[in-house]
MARLUMVEX-115819 format. One record per residue (C-alpha): x, y, z; residue number from 0. Coordinates in steps of 0.5 Angstrom, whole numbers, always signed. Example, Ala and Ser with C-alpha at 12.3 -4.5 7.8 and 13.67 -1.06 7.14 Angstrom:
BEGIN
<X:+25; Y:-9; Z:+16; tiza:0>;
<X:+27; Y:-2; Z:+14; tiza:1>;
This chain:
BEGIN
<X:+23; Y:-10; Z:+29; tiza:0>;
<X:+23; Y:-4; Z:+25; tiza:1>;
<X:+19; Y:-8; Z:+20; tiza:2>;
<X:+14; Y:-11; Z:+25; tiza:3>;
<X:+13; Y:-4; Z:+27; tiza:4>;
<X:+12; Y:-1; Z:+20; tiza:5>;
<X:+7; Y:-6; Z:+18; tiza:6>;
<X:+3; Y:-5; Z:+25; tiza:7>;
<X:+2; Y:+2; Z:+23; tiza:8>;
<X:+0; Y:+0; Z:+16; tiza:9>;
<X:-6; Y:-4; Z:+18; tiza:10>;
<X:-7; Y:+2; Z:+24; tiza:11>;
<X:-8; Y:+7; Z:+19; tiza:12>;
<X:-12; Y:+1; Z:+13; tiza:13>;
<X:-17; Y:+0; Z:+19; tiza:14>;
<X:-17; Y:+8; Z:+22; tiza:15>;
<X:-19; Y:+9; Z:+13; tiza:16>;
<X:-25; Y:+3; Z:+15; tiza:17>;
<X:-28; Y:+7; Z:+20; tiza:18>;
<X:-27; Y:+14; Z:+16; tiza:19>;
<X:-30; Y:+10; Z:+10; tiza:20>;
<X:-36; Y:+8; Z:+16; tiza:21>;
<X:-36; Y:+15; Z:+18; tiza:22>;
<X:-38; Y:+18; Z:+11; tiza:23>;
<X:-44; Y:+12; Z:+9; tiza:24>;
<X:-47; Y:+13; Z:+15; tiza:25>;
<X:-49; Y:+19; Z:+12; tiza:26>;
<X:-54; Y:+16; Z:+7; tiza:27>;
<X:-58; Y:+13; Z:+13; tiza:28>;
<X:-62; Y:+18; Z:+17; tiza:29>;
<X:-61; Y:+17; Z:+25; tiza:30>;
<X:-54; Y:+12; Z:+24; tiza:31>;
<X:-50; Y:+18; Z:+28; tiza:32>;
<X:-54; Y:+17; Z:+34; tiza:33>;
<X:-54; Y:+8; Z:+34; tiza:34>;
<X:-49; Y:+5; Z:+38; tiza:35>;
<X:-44; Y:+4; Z:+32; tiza:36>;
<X:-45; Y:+11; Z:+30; tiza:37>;
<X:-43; Y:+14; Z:+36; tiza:38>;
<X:-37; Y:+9; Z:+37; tiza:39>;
<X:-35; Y:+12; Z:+30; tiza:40>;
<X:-36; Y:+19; Z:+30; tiza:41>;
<X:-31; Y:+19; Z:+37; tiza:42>;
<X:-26; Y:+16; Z:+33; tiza:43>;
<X:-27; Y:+19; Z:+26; tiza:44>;
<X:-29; Y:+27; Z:+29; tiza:45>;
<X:-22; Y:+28; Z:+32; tiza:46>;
<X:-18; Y:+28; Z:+25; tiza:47>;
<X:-24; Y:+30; Z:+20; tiza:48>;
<X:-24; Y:+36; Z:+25; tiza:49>;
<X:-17; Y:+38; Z:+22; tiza:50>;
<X:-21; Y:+39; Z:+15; tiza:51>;
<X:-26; Y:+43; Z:+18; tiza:52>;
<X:-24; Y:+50; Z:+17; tiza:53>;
<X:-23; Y:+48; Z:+9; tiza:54>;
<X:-29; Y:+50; Z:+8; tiza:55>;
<X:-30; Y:+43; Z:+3; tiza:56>;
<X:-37; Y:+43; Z:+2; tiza:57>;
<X:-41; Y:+44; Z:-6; tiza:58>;
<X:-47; Y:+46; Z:-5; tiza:59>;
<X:-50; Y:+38; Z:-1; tiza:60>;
<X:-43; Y:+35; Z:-3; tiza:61>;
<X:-38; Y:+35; Z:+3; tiza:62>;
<X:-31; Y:+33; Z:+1; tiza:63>;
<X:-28; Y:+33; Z:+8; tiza:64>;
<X:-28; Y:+26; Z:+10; tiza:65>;
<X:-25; Y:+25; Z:+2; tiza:66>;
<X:-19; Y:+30; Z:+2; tiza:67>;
<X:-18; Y:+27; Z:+10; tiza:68>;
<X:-18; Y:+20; Z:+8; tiza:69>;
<X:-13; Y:+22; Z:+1; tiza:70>;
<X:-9; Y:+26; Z:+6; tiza:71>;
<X:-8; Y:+21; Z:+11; tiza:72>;
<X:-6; Y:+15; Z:+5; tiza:73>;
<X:-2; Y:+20; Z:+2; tiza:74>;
<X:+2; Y:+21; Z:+9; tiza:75>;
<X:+2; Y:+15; Z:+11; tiza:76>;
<X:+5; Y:+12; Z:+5; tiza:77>;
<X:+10; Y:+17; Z:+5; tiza:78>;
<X:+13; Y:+16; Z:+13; tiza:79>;
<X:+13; Y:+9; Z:+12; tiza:80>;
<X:+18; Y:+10; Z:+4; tiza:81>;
<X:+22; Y:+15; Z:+8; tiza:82>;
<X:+24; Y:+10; Z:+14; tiza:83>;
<X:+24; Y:+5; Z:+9; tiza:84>;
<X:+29; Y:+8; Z:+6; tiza:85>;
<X:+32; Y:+10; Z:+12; tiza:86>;
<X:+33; Y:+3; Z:+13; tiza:87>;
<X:+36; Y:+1; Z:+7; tiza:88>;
<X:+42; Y:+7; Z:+8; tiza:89>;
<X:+45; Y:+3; Z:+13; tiza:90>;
């Protein structure tokens, strides 16, 4: 069961980085933000890339923000699902 669940929250958090990676192309294309996909992706990308705000992890036209969230987020995801695995393997 526990299994099960994990690997539920690996393919989550794999399809929330899709929308991430989506987030940062739209970018590329003038007026993508205000189709209907980029107003569905900004709803779901936005309240996560909030939290790198504050960093301030803009170079010049470079914004780092969506990169160091998606890193952020892989890392962490990596290390709860490691640490419950061994959890598991303890008992």
């Amino acid at each position: 069961m526990i299994i099960l669940l994990l690997t539920i929250f690996s393919k989550a958090i794999e399809i929330y980085l899709f929308v991430l990676i989506a987030y940062a192309l739209l970018s590329w294309f003038p007026g993508a933000y205000q189709t209907k996909v980029g107003e569905w992706i900004i709803k779901l990308a936005r309240p996560y890339l909030s939290l790198f705000d504050r960093l301030n992890l803009s170079v010049g036209p470079m914004d780092f923000t969506v990169l160091v969230a998606i890193i952020a987020l892989q890392l962490s995801s990596q290390a709860i699902v490691m640490i419950i695995g061994r959890l598991l393997v303890a008992f």
